[in-house]
TIPA-255193 format. One record per residue: residue in three letters; x, y, z of N, C-alpha, C in turn; residue number from 0. Coordinates in steps of 0.1 Angstrom, whole numbers. Example, Ala and Ser with C-alpha at 12.3 -4.5 7.8 and 13.67 -1.06 7.14 Angstrom:
2
 type   n.u   n.v   n.w  ca.u  ca.v  ca.w   c.u   c.v   c.w seq
  ala   132   -57    78   123   -45    78   132   -33    78   0
  ser   128   -22    71   137   -11    71   129     0    79   1
end
This chain:
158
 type   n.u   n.v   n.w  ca.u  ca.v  ca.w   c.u   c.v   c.w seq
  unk  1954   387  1237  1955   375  1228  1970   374  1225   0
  unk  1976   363  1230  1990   361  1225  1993   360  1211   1
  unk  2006   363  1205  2010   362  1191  2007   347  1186   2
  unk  2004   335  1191  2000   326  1181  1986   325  1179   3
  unk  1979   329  1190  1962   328  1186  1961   343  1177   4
  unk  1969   352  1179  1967   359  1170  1971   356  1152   5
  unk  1980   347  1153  1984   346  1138  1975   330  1134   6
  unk  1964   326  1145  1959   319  1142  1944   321  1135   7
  unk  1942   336  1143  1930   347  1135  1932   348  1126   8
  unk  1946   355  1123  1954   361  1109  1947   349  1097   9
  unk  1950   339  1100  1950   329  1091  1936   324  1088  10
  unk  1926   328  1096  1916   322  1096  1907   335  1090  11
  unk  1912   345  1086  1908   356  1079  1903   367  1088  12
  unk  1906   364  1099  1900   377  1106  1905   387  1106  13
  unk  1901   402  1096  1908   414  1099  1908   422  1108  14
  unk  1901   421  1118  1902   422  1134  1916   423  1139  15
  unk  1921   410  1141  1930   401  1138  1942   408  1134  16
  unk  1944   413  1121  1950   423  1116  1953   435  1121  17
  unk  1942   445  1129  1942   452  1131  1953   454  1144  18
  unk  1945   444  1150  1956   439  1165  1972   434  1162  19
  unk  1971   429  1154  1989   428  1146  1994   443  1142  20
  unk  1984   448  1136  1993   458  1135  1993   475  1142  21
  unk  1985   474  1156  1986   480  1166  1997   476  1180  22
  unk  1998   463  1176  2007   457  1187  2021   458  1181  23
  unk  2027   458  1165  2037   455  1163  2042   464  1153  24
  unk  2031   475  1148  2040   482  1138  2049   493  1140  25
  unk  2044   497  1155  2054   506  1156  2069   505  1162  26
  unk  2070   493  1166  2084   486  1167  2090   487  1148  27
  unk  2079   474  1142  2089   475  1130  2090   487  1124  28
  unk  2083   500  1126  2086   513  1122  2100   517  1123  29
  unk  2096   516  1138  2113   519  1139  2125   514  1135  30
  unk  2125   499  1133  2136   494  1129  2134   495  1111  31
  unk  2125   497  1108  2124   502  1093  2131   517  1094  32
  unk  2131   526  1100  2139   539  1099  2151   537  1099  33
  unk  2158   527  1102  2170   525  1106  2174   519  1091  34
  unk  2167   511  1084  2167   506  1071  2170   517  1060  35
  unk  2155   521  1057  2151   531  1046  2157   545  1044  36
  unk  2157   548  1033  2160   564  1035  2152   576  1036  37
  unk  2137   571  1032  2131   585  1036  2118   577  1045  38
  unk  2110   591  1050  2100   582  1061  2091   575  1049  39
  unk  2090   578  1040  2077   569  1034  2085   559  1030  40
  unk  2095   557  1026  2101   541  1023  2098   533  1038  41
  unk  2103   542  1052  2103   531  1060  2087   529  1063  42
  unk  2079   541  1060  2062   532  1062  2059   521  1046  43
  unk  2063   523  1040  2061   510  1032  2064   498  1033  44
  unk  2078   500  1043  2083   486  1045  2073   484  1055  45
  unk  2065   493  1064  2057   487  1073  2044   481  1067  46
  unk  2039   486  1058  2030   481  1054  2031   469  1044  47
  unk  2042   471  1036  2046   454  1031  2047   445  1040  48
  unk  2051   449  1050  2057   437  1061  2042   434  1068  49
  unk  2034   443  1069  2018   435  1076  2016   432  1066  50
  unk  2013   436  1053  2006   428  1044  2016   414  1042  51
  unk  2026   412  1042  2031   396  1040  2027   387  1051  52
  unk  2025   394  1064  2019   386  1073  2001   381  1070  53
  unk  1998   392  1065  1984   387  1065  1978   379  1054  54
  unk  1991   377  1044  1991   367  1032  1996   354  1036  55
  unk  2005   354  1041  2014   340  1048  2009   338  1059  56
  unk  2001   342  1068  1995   339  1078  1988   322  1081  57
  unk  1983   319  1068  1974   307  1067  1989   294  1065  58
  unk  2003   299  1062  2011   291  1061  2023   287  1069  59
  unk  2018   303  1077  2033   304  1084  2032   298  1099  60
  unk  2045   294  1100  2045   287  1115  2061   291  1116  61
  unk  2057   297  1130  2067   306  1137  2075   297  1146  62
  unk  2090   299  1145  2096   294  1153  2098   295  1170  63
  unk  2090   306  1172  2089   305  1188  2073   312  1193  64
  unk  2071   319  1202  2061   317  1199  2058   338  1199  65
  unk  2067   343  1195  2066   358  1188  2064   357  1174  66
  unk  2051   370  1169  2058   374  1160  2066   385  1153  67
  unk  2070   392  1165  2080   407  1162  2093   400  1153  68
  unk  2100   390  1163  2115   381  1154  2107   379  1136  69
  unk  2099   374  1132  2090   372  1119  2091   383  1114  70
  unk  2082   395  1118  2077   405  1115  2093   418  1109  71
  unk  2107   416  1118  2114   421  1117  2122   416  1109  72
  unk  2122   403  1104  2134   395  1097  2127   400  1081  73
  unk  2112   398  1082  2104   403  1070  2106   415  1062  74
  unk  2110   429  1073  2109   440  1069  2126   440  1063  75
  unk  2136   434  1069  2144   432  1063  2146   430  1050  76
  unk  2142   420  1049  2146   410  1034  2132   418  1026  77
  unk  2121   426  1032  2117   432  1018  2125   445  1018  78
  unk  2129   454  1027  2143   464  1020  2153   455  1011  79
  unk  2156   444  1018  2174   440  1011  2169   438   995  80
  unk  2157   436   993  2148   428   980  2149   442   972  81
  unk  2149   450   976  2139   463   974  2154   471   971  82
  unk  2161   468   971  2176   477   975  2192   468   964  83
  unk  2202   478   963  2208   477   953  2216   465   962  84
  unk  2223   456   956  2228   445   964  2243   452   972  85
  unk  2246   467   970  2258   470   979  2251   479   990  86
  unk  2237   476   990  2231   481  1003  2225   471  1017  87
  unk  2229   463  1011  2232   444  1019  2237   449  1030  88
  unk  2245   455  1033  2250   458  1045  2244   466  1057  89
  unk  2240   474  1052  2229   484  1059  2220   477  1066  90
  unk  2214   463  1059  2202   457  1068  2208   447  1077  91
  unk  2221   446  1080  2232   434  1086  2234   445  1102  92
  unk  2226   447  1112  2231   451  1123  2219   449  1132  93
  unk  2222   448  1143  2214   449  1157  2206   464  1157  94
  unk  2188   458  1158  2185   465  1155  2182   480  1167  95
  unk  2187   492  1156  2195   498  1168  2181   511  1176  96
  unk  2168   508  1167  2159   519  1174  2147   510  1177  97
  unk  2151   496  1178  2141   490  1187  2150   481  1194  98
  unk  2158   485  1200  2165   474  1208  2158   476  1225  99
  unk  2153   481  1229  2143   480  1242  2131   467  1240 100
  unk  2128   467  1227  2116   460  1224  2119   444  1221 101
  unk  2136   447  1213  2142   430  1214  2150   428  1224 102
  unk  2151   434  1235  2156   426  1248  2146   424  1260 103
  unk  2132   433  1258  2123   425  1264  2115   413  1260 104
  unk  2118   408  1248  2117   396  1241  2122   383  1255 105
  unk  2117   366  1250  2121   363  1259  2137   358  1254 106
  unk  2142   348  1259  2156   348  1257  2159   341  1239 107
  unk  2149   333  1239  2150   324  1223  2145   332  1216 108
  unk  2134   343  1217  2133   355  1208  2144   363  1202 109
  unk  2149   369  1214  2160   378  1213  2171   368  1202 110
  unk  2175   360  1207  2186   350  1198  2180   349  1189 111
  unk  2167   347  1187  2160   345  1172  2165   359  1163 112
  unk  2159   367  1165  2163   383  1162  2175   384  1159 113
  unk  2188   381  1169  2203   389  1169  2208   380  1158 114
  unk  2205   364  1155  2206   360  1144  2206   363  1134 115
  unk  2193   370  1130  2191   367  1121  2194   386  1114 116
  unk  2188   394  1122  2194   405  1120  2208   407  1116 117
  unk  2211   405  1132  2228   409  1133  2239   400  1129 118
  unk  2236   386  1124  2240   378  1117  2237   379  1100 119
  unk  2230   383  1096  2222   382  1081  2216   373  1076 120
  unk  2213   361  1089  2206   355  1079  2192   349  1081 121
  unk  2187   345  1074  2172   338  1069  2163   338  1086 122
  unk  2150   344  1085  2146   340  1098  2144   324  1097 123
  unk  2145   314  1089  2144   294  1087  2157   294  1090 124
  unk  2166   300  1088  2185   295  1094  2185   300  1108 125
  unk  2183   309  1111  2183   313  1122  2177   306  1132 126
  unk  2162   306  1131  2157   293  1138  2165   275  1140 127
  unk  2166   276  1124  2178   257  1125  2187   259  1137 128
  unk  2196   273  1137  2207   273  1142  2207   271  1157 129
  unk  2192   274  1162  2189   275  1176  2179   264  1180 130
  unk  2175   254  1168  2172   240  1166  2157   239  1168 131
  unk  2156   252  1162  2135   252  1163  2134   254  1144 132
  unk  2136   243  1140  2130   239  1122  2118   245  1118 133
  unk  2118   255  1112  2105   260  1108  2110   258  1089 134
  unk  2094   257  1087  2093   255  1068  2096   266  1063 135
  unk  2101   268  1048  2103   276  1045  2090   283  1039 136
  unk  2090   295  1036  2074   298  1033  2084   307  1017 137
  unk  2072   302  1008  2079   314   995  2074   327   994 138
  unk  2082   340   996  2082   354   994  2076   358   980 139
  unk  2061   360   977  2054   371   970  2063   379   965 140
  unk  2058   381   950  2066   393   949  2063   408   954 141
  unk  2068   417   957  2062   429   961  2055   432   948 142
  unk  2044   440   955  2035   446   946  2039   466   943 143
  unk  2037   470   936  2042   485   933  2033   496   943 144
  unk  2034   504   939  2031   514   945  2011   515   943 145
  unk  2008   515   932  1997   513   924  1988   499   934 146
  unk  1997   490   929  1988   478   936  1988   475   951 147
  unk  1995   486   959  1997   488   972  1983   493   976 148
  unk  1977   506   972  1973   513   968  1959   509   968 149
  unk  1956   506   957  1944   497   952  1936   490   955 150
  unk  1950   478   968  1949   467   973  1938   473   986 151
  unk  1946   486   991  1940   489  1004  1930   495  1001 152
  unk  1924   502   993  1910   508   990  1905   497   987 153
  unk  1906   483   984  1896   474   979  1891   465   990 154
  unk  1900   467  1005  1901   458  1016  1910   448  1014 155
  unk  1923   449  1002  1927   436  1001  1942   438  1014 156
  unk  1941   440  1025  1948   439  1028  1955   428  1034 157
end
């Protein structure tokens, strides 16, 4: 199933669906989450925030190409940079350096989507403009705590 029929499941509630997002893609954003975080459970939270925002925004989101690792990675970003003191901004500003095998097999407007938005800092919607694929802005949830992380997954809310 390619990444848009799959984010077209996502949206259409199938946790199936889900499951295949996040066997195909978490262990990339793992890695570029270790490169983020400081201990290993901060960088599996960022993984598990970062699927759960997909499987919330799913029903809204429309991807500017037709991956969603570029999405999925720009996400785990901005919930560290959210999550983090603002002189730690810089830390999430680099090419990412323990999944770079995974973003150069990307195809070429992927990869530029990524080096953008990563290694430039900014927005996966600026980064897209800048390479002239207009995607909507979608509004960012607030993160939920540790508790309602928690809760969420024993209840199936994921």
């Amino acid at each position: 199933m390619a990444d848009r029929q799959l984010l077209a499941a996502l949206a259409a509630g199938d946790r199936a669906a889900l499951a295949t997002a996040f066997d195909r893609h978490a262990p990339t954003v793992l890695r570029y989450a270790w490169g983020l975080a400081d201990t290993p459970d901060d960088a599996q939270r960022l993984v598990q925030d970062t699927l759960a925002a997909l499987w919330r925004e799913a029903p809204t989101l429309v991807l500017a190409t037709s991956a969603l690792l570029p999405w999925l990675l720009v996400t785990c970003r901005d919930l560290h940079v959210a999550s983090t003191p603002a002189d730690a901004d810089a830390r999430a500003r680099h090419r990412p350096r323990f999944v770079g095998g995974q973003v150069d097999a990307l195809p070429e407007l992927d990869r530029r989507l990524v080096e953008l938005a990563l290694g430039g800092g900014h927005s996966y919607q600026d980064a897209a403009r800048v390479l002239g694929r207009p995607v909507a802005a979608t509004a960012r949830p607030a993160r939920r705590t540790t508790k309602q992380r928690t809760e969420a997954v024993n209840h199936g809310e994921h």
